[in-house]
C-alpha positions in Angstrom: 92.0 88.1 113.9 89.5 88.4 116.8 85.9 89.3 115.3 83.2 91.9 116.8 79.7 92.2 115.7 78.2 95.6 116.7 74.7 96.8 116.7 74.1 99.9 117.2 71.2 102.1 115.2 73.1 105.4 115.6 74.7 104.9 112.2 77.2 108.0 112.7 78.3 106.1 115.9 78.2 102.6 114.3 80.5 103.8 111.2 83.3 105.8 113.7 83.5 102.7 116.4 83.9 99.9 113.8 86.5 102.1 111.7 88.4 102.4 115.2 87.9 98.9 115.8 89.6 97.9 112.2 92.2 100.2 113.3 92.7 97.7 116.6 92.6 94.5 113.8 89.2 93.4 114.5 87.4 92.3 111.7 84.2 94.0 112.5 80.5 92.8 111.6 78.1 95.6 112.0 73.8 95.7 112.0 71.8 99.0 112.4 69.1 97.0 114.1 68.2 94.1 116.6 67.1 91.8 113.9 69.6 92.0 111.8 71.8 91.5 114.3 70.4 88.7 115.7 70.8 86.9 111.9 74.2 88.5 111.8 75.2 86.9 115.2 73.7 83.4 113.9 75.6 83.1 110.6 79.0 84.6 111.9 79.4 83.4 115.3 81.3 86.2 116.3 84.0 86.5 119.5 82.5 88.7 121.3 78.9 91.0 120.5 78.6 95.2 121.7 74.6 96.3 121.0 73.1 99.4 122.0 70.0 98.9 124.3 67.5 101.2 122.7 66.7 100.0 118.8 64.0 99.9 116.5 62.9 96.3 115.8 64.3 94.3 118.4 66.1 96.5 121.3 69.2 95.4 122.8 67.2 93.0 125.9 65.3 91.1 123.1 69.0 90.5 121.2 70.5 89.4 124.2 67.2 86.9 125.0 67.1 85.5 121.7 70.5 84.8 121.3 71.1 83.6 124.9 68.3 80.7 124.2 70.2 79.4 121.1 73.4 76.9 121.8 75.6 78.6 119.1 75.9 81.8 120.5 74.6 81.7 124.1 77.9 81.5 125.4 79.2 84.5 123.2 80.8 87.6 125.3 78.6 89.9 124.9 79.1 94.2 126.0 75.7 96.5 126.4 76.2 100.0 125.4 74.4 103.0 127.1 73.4 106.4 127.5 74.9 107.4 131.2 71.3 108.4 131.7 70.2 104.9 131.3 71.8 103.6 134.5 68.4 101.3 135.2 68.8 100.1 132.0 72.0 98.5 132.6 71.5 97.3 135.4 68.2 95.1 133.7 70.8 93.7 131.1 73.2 93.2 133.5 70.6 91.3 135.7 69.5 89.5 132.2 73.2 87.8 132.2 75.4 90.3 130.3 79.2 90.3 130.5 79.4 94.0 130.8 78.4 97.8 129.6 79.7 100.8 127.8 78.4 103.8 128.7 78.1 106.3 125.9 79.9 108.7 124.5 82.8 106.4 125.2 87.0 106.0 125.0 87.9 104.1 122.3 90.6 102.9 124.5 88.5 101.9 127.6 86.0 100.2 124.8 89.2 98.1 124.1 90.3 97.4 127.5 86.6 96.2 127.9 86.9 93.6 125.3 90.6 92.3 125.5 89.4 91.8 129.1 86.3 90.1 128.1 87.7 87.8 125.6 90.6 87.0 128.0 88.2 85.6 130.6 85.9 84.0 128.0 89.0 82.2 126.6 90.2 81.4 130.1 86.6 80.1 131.2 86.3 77.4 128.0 90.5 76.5 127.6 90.7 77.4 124.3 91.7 80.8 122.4 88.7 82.5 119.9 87.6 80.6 117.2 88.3 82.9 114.4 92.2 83.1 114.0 94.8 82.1 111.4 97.7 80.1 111.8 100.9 82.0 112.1 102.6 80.1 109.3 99.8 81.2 106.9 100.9 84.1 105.5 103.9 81.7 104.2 102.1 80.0 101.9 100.7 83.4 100.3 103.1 83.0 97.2 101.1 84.8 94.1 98.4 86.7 93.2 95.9 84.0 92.4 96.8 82.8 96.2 96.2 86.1 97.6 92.8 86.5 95.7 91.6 83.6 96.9 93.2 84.3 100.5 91.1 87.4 100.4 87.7 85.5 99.3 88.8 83.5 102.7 89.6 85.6 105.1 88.5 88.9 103.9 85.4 91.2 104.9 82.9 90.6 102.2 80.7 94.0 101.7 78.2 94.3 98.8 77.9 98.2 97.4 75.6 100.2 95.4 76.1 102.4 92.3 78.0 106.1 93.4 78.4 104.1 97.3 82.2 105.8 98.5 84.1 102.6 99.9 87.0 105.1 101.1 87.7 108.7 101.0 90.3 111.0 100.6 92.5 111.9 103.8 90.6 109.0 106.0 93.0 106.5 107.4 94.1 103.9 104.9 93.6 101.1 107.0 92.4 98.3 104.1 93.0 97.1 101.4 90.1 95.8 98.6 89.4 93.2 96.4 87.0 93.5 93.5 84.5 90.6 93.1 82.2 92.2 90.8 81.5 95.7 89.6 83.1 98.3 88.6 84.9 101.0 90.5 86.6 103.9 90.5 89.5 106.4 92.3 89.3 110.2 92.1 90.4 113.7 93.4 88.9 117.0 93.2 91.8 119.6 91.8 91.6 123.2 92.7 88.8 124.2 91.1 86.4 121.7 92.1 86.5 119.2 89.3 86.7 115.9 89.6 89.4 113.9 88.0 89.0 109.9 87.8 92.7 107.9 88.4 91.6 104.6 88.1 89.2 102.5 87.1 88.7 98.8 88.5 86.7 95.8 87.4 86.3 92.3 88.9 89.7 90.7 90.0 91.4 93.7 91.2 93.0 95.2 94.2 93.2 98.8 95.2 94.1 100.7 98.4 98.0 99.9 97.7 99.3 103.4 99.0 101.5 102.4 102.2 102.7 99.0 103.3 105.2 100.4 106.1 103.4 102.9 108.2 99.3 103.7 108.7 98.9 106.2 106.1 95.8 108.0 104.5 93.9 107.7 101.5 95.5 110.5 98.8 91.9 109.5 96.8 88.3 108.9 97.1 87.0 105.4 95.7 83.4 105.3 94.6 80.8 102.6 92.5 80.3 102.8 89.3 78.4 100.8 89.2 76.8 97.9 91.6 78.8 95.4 92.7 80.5 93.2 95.8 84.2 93.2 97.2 86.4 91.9 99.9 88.3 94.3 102.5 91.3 93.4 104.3 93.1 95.1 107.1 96.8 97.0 105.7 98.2 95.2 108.7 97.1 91.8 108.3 98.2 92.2 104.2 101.7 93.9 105.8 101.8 90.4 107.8 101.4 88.6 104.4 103.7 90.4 102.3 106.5 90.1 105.4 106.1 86.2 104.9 106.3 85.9 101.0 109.1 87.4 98.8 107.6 86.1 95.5 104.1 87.5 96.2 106.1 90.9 97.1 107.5 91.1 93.8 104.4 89.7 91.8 103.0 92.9 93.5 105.5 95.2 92.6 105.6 93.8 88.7 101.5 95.2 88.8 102.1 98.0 89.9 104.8 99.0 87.8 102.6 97.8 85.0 99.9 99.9 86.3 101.9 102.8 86.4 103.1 102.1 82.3 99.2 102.1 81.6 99.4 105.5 83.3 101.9 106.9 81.4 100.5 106.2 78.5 97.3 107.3 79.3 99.1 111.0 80.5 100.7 111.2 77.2 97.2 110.8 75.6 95.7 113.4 77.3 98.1 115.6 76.9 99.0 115.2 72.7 96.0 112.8 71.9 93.5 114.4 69.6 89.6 114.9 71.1 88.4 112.1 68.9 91.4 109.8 69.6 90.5 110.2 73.5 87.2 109.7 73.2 87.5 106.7 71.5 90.6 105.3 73.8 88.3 105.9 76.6 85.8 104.0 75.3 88.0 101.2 74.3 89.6 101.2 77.9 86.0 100.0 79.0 85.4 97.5 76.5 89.1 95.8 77.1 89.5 96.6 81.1 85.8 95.5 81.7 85.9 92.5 79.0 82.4 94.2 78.6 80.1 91.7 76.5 79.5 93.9 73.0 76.1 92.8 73.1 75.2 95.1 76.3 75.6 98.5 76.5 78.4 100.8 78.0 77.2 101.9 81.2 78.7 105.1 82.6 78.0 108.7 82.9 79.4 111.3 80.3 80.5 113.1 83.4 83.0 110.2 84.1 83.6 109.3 80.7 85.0 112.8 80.0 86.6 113.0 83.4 88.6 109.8 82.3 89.8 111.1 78.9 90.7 114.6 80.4 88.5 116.8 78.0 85.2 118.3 78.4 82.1 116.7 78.7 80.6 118.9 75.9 84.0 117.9 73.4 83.3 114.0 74.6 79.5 114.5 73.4 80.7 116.0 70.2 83.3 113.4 69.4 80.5 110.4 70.8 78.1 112.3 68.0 80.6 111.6 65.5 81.2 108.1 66.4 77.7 107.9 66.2 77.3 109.5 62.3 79.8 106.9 61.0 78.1 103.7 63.2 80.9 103.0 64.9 78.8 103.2 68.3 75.3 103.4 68.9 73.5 105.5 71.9 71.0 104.1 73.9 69.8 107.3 76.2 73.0 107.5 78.5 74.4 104.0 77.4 77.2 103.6 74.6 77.1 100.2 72.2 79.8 99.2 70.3 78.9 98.4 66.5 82.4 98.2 64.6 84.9 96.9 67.3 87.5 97.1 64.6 87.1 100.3 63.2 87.3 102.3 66.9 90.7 100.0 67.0 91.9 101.6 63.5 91.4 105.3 65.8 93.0 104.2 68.6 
């Protein structure tokens, strides 16, 4: 897998071209500015670098200069991007040393062409293919879950995200796949009217984005933060690549998700016959058993969610949290739960 770092501070821009570029298996690094780029390009030692010209901090010359004077990435393809208006401008970066330029608004195509064609020559220029790749054989060795996890600590994109942060939307291509390193997420839909319903909820260890392994597909569900936390993203080809090469960890993955689906069932069934109280009180527990939440701290989560998850109201949820309350089975803490009788919520459930 060929890497990319873009800079670029148009951050409408930066989000479209490196979702397109995932789409063409690079794994992308992106920076919004000139220094961060600069750090960026030091610690990852990418395959090839695309940075705007005009940025705040450091502007695209100053990148260049900077990393053209250090030994670890002065050799680096590296692609200007520009305004057509900014013709000069290229042809100072050009004169600077660049390999090439973009011209904005671009073909996503043509931006390809422009790479494949830059890496070729790069490759051909030193006699040796880009650092970053994987053996072919690799995938073969992928033979559980615990191997894919730590595959995915390897190879994966690592992305840190704040509390309500979206990490994929509803009806945008589902192009990765995500593993949880800490915090707490959660998959939802809006029905007709607007609400929101939650169906899923994901702590550390997990995967989600499973929806299509044979075909690029889109999301059927938004995924947002519950809370902050840190993952790992890998492209749905690459993981279709490992699943092709490993019939165990194929069916270690199906066995999940058909236990995944049980826990749904079950939790249908609830909300459809379970008493108010009873859901409440599921919910609750579903936290303190799928989160292995340390009794001494506080449940953190909205009553919005909370209620959204047990499929009643949120006024029914306070009630039912007041009564918990009364007989101390919980304790409230402004809008944080705490358990107090662990056993007695399990004599509800």
């Amino acid at each position: 897998m060929k890497t990319v770092l873009l800079i670029e501070n148009d951050l409408t821009l930066l989000a479209n071209t490196k979702e397109l570029l995932e789409l063409y298996d690079y794994k992308v690094w992106y920076a919004e500015n000139g220094e961060i780029g600069v750090n960026l390009a030091l610690q990852t030692n990418p395959d090839i670098i695309i940075c705007d010209i005009m940025m705040p901090v450091l502007n695209g010359y100053e990148v260049f200069e900077k990393l053209n004077k250090n030994k670890t990435t002065c050799s680096i393809p590296f692609i200007f991007l520009s305004c057509e208006n900014e013709i000069s401008d290229v042809r100072k970066g050009m004169n600077l040393g660049a390999n090439d330029y973009v011209t904005k608004p671009f073909n996503i195509q043509y931006l390809i062409k422009t790479i494949e064609s830059r890496l070729a020559k790069h490759a051909i220029y030193n006699h040796n293919t880009p650092k970053k790749s994987y053996p072919v054989s690799e995938p073969l060795k992928i033979n559980s879950l615990d191997q894919l996890r730590e595959f995915f600590k390897k190879a994966g994109e690592f992305e840190e995200f704040d509390k309500h942060e979206v990490i994929y939307r509803e009806r945008k291509n589902a192009d990765s796949i995500y593993f949880v390193e800490k915090g707490l997420l959660k998959t939802h839909r809006m029905d007709e009217f607007g609400k929101e319903l939650i169906t899923g909820i994901y702590k550390k260890e997990e995967f989600l984005g499973f929806y299509s392994f044979k075909k690029l597909s889109s999301y059927p569900e938004t995924a947002s933060a519950l809370e902050n936390g840190s993952l790992y993203r890998l492209s749905t080809k690459r993981f279709q690549e490992i699943l092709s090469g490993s019939h165990q960890l194929t069916l270690e993955l199906a066995q999940l998700q058909s236990e995944n689906l049980s826990v749904l069932r079950s939790h249908l069934l609830e909300m459809a016959y379970g008493s108010v109280l009873k859901k409440t009180t599921n919910t609750i527990l579903k936290f303190v058993d799928g989160t292995q939440n340390n009794l001494l701290e506080a449940i953190k989560i909205s009553r919005s969610d909370l209620a959204s998850i047990a499929g009643i109201s949120t006024e029914s949820l306070i009630r039912s949290l007041s009564l918990l309350k009364k007989e101390k089975l919980i304790d409230i803490e402004g809008r944080n739960i705490k358990i107090l009788n662990l056993q007695e919520l399990y004599h509800i459930r």
